[in-house]
C-alpha positions as CSV (number, residue, x, y, z in Angstrom):
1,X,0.0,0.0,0.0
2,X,2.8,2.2,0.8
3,X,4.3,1.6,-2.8
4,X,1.6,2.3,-4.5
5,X,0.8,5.7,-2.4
6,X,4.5,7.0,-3.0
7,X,4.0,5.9,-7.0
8,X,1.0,8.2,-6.9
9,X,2.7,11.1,-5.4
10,X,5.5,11.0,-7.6
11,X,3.3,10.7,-10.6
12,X,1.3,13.1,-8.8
13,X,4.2,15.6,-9.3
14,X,5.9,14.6,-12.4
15,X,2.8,15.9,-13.8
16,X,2.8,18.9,-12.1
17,X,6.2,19.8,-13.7
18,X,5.2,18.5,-17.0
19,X,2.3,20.8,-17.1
20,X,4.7,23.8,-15.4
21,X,7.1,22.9,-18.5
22,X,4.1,23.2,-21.0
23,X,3.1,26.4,-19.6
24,X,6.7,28.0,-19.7
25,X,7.2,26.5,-23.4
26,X,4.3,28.3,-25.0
27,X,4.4,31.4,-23.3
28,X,5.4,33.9,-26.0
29,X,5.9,31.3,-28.9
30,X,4.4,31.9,-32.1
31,X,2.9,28.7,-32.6
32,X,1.6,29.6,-36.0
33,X,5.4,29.8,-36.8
34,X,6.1,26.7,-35.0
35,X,3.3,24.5,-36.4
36,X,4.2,25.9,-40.2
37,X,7.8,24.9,-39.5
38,X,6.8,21.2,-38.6
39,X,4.0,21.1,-40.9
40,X,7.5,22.1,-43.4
41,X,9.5,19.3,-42.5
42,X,11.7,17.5,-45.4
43,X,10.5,13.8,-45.3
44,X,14.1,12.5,-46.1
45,X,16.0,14.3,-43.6
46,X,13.1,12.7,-41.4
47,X,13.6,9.1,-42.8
48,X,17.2,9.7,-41.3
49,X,16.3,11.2,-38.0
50,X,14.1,7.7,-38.0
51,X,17.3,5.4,-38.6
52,X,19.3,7.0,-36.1
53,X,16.6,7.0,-33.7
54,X,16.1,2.6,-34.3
55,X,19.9,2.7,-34.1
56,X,19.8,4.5,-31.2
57,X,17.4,1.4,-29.4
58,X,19.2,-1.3,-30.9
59,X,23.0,-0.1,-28.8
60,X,21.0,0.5,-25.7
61,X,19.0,-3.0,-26.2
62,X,22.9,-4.1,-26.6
63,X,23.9,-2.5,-23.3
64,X,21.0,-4.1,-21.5
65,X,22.2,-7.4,-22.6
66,X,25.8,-6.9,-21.8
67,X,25.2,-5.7,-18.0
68,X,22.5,-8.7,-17.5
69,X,25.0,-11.4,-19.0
70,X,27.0,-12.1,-15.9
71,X,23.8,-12.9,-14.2
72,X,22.2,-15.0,-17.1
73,X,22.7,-14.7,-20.8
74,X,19.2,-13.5,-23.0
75,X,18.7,-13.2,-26.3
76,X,18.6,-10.0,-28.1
77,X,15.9,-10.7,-29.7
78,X,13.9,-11.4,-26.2
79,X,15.9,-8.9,-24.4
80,X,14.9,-6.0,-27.0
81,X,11.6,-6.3,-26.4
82,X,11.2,-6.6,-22.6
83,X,13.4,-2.6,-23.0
84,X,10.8,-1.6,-25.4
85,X,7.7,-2.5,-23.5
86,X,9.4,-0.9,-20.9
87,X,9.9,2.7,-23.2
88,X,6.0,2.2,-23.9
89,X,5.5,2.5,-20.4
90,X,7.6,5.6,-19.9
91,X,5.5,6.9,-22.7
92,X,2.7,6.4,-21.0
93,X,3.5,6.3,-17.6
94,X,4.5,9.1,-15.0
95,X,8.0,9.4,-13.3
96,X,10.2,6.8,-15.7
97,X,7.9,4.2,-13.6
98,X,8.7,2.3,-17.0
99,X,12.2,1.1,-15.7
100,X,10.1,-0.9,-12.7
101,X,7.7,-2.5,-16.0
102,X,10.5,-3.8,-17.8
103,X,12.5,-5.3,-14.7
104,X,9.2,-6.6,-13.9
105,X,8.9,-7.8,-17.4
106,X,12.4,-9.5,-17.9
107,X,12.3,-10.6,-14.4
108,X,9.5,-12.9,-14.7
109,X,9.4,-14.3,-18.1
110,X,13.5,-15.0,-17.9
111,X,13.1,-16.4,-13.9
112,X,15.3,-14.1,-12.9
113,X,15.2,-12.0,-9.7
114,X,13.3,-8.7,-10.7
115,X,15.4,-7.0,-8.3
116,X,18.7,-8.3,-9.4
117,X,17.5,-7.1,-12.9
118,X,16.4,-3.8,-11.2
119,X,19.8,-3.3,-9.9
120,X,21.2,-3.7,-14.0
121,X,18.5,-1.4,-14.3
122,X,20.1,1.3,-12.0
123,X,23.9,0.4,-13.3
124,X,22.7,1.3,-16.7
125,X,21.3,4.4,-15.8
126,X,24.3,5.5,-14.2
127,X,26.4,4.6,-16.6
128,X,24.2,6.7,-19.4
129,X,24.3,9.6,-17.3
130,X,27.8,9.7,-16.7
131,X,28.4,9.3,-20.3
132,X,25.7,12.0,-21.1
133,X,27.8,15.0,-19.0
134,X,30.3,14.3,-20.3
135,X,28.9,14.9,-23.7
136,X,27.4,18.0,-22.8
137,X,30.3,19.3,-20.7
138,X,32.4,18.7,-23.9
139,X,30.2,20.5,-25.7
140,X,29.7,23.4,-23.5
141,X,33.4,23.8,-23.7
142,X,33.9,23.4,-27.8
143,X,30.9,26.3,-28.2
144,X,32.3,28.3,-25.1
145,X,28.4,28.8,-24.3
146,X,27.8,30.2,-20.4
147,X,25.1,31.1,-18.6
148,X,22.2,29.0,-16.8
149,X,22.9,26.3,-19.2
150,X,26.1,25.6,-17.9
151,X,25.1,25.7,-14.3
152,X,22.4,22.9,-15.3
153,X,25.2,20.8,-16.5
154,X,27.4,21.5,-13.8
155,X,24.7,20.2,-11.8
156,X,24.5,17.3,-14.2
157,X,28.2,17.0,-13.2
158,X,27.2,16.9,-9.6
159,X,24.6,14.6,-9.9
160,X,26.7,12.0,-12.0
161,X,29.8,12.0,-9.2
162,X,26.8,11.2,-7.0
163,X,25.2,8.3,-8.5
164,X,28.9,7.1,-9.0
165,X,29.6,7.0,-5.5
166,X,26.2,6.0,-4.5
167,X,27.1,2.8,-6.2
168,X,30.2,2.5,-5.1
169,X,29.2,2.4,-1.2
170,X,26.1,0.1,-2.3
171,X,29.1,-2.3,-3.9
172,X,31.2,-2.1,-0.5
173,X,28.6,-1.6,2.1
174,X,29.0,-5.6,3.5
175,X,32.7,-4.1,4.4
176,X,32.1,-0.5,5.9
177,X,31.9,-0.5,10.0
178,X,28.1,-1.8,11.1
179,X,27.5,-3.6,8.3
180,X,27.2,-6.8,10.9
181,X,24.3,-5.1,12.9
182,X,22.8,-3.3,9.9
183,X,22.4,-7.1,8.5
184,X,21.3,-8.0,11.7
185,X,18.6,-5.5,12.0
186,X,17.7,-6.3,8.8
187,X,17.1,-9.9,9.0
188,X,14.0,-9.0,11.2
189,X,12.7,-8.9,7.7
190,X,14.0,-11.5,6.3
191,X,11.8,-11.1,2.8
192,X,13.0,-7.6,2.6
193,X,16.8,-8.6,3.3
194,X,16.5,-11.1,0.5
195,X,15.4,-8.0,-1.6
196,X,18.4,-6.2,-1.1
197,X,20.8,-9.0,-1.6
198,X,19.2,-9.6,-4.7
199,X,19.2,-5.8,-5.9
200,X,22.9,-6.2,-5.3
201,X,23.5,-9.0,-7.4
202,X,22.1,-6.8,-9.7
203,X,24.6,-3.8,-9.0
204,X,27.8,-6.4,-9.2
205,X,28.0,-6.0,-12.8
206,X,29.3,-2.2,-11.9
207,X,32.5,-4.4,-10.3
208,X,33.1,-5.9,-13.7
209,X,36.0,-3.5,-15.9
210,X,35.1,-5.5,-19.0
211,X,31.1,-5.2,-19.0
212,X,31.4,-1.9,-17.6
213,X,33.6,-0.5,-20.1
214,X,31.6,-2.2,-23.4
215,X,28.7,-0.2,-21.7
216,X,30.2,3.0,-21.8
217,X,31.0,2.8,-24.9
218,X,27.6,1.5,-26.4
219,X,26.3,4.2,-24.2
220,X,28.8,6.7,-26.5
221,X,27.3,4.8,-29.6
222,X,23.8,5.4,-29.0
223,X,24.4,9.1,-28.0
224,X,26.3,9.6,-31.0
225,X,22.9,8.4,-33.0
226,X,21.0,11.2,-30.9
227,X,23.0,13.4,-31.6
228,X,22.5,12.4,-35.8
229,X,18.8,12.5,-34.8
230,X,18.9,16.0,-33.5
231,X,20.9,17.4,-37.2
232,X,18.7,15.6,-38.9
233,X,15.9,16.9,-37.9
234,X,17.5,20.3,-38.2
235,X,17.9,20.0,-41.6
236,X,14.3,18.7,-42.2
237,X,13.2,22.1,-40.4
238,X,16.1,23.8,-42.5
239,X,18.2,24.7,-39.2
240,X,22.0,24.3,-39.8
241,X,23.2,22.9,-36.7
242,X,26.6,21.9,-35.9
243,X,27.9,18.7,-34.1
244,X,28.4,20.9,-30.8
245,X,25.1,22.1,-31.0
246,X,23.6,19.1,-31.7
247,X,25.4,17.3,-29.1
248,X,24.5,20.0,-26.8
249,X,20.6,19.5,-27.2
250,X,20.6,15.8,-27.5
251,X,22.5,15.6,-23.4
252,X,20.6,19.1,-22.6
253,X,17.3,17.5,-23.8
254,X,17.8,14.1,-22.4
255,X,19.4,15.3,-19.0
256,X,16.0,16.8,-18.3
257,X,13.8,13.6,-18.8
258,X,15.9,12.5,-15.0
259,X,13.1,15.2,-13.9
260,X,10.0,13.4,-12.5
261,X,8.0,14.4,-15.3
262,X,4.0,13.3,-17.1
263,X,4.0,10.5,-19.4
264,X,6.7,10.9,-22.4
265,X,8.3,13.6,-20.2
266,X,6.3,15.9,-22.0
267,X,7.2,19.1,-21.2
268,X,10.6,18.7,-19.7
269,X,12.1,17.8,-22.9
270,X,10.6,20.8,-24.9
271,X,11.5,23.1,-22.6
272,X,15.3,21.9,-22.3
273,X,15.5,22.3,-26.2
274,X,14.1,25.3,-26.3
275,X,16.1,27.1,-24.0
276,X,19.0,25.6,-24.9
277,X,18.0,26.4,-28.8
278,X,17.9,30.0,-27.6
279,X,21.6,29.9,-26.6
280,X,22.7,29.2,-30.1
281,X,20.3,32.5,-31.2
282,X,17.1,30.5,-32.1
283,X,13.7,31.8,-31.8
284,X,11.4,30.1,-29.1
285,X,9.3,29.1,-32.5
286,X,12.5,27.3,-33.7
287,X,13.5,25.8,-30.7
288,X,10.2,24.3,-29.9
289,X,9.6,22.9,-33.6
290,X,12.8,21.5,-33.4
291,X,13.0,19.9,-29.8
292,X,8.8,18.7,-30.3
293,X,9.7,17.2,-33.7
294,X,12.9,14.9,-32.2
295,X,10.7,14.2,-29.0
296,X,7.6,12.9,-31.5
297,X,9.9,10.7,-33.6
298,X,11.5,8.9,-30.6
299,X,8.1,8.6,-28.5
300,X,6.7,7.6,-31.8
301,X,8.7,5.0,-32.8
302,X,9.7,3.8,-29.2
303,X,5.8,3.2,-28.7
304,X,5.3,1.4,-32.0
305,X,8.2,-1.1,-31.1
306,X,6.6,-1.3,-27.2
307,X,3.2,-2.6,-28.9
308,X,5.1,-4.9,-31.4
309,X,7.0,-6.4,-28.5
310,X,3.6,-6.5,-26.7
311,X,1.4,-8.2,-29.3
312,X,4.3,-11.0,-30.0
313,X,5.6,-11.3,-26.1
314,X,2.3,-11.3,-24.3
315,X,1.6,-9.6,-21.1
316,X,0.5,-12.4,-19.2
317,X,3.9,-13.8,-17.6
318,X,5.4,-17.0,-17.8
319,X,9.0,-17.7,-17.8
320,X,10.5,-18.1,-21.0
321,X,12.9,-21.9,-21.4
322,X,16.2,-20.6,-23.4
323,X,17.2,-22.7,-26.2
């Protein structure tokens, strides 16, 4: 009960920013302009954005299936679709609650431990982050852009060295002083202490240099095909971007969706590309066609692939026997 209360408040507020978002995004945009811009769009440069976007999907689907390896191989073919069901949840789920449907997902139809596959879950995350500051700290520094945008990614910075130590402690916490009367404590509870042992299980594939490095740089991979998404679209809306800008809007952009948010992160993606647009001297009208155009395409096309996964996975679980 107490789950689901605390999911509801942080929907409850994810949508409260999203709709904040919406309201800062359209206040003194021309969305005449806007929707004439989009309406404008070159299909090709499109049909490229679309490629990058299903590139994109396939290095992160890679990723998944290099941090859950040590624990039990999946196939790709499996494994891609559990991480899109989970993307049409986002889409229509408050909060990135998505990440808990596709751990729920893989969990039970592969027999593993849904919070072991949780705890890949959060070693994924971390890992994208890390890799996404570092793309838009490089960027910052090739376009010598200052201002509240770089406070947001010095924050990004912040947050990043956080979740990195976060995971370290969680790696070494049997061997910091208490850890015997924490575990003690805790096996009062003995279903929730198995919980925890399992979620570390999960967060053990951090310890590994091999898997950890092949999911940086998959993790570079797929940015680099958000990055082609972002200049692609450009020049469908015939905005020349360069690769500093672009990179700049694809971490800016995608940095914002780790803000509770509504379903999609509507809002919060918008208004990260449009302010950072604005740093580069693009009207609000610009800014907004091109950061609602990107977030369409991916939504789009990550929901599409959700429902395929859907319709040929089935909801109702059972585990699945690997051949």
């Amino acid at each position: 009960m107490r789950s689901l209360t605390t999911g509801l408040a942080r929907g409850g507020i994810g949508i409260i920013i999203s709709l904040v978002s919406v309201y800062l995004v359209l206040r003194g945009v021309d969305l005449g302009q806007t929707a004439s811009l989009v309406s404008g769009a070159r299909l090709p440069w499109l049909g490229l954005a679309m490629v990058g976007i299903t590139a994109d999907m396939v290095f992160r689907a890679l990723r998944w299936q290099r941090l859950i390896a040590p624990i039990r191989p999946v196939p790709l073919r499996r494994l891609s679709g559990y991480m899109l069901i989970g993307y049409l949840a986002n889409n229509v789920l408050p909060a990135r609650l998505g990440e808990l449907v596709r751990s729920h997902y893989l969990g039970d139809r592969e027999g593993i431990s849904r919070s072991a596959t949780l705890g890949t879950v959060v070693v994924e995350r971390v890992v994208d982050t890390v890799v996404l500051v570092a793309i838009g700290a490089a960027a910052i520094l090739v376009l010598n852009i200052r201002g509240v945008i770089v406070s947001a990614i010095l924050v990004g910075v912040a947050l990043a060295g956080l979740l990195v130590v976060a995971l370290a402690v969680a790696l070494a916490a049997h061997r910091l002083p208490g850890a015997r009367h924490i575990a003690a404590f805790l096996g009062r509870w003995p279903r929730f202490k198995g919980m925890v042992r399992r979620l570390r299980d999960g967060l053990r594939v951090a310890a590994l240099p091999r898997t950890i490095a092949a999911s940086a740089l998959l993790s570079v991979l797929a940015w680099s095909c958000t990055v082609l998404v972002v200049l692609a679209v450009g020049q469908a809306l015939g905005i020349e971007l360069t690769v500093g800008e672009g990179a700049l809007l694809a971490a800016g952009t995608n940095l914002a969706t780790a803000i509770p948010s509504g379903p999609g992160y509507l809002g919060t993606f918008e208004y990260a590309g449009q302010t950072i647009a604005a740093a580069f001297g693009l009207a609000a009208s610009k800014g907004l066609a091109l950061a609602l155009l990107v977030h369409v395409l991916t939504l789009a096309l990550s929901s599409v692939g959700g429902l395929a996964a859907l319709v040929l996975l089935g909801w109702k679980g059972r585990p699945v026997v690997s051949k």
